[in-house]
C-alpha positions in Angstrom: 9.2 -3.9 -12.8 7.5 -1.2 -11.2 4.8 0.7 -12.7 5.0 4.6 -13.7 2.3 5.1 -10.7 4.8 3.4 -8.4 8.0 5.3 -9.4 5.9 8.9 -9.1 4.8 7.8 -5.9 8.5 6.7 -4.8 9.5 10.0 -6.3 7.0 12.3 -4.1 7.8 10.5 -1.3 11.9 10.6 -1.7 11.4 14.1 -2.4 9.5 14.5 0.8 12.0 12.8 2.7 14.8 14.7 1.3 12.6 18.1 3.1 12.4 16.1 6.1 16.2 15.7 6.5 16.8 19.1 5.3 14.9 20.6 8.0 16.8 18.4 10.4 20.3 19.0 9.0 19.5 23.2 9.3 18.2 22.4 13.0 21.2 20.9 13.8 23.4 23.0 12.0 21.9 26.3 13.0 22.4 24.4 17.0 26.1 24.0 16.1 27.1 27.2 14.6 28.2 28.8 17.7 29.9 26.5 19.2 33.9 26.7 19.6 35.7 24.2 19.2 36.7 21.8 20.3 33.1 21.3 20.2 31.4 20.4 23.6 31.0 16.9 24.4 27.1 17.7 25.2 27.2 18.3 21.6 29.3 15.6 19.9 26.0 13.5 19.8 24.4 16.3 17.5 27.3 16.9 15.2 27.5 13.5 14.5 23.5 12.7 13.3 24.4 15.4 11.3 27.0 13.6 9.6 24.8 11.2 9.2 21.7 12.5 7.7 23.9 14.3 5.0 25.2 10.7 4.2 21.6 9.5 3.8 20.7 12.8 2.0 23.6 12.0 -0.4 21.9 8.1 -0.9 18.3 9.5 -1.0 19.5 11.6 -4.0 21.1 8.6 -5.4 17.8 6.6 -5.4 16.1 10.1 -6.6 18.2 10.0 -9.8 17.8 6.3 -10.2 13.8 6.9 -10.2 13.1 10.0 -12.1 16.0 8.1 -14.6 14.0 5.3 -15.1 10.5 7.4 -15.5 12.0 9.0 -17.9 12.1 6.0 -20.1 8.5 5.7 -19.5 8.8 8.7 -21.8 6.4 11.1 -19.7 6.9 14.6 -19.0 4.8 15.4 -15.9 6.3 13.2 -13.1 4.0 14.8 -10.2 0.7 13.4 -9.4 -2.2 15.5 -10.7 
């Protein structure tokens, strides 16, 4: 079982990771905004990693719950690293 040092460290970097694909997924999305559709085959390529880094944004939040679920059973209030 992992220790409440491990979980807030696999918290602060999920979190982190979760601003690294949002970053990405605006980049991309802020790139695909004006094109018409039928959307450019040049651009098919972006659209589609942005399908796929809101999939793994949607798992990354799953794990996310999972963790600050189970630190909350360590019964401790302050999750981030002092």
């Amino acid at each position: 079982m992992p220790t409440f040092h491990d979980l807030r460290s696999r918290r602060r970097e999920l979190l982190d990771e979760l601003d690294q694909m949002a970053e990405t997924v605006a980049e991309l999305t802020a790139m695909l905004d004006g094109i018409a559709e039928p959307i450019p085959e040049e651009f098919i390529e972006h659209h589609e990693h942005r399908a796929w880094l809101q999939r793994q944004q949607a798992g990354v939040l799953v794990i996310l719950h999972e963790t600050e679920r189970t630190l909350l059973e360590f019964g401790a209030d302050d999750w981030d690293e002092a």
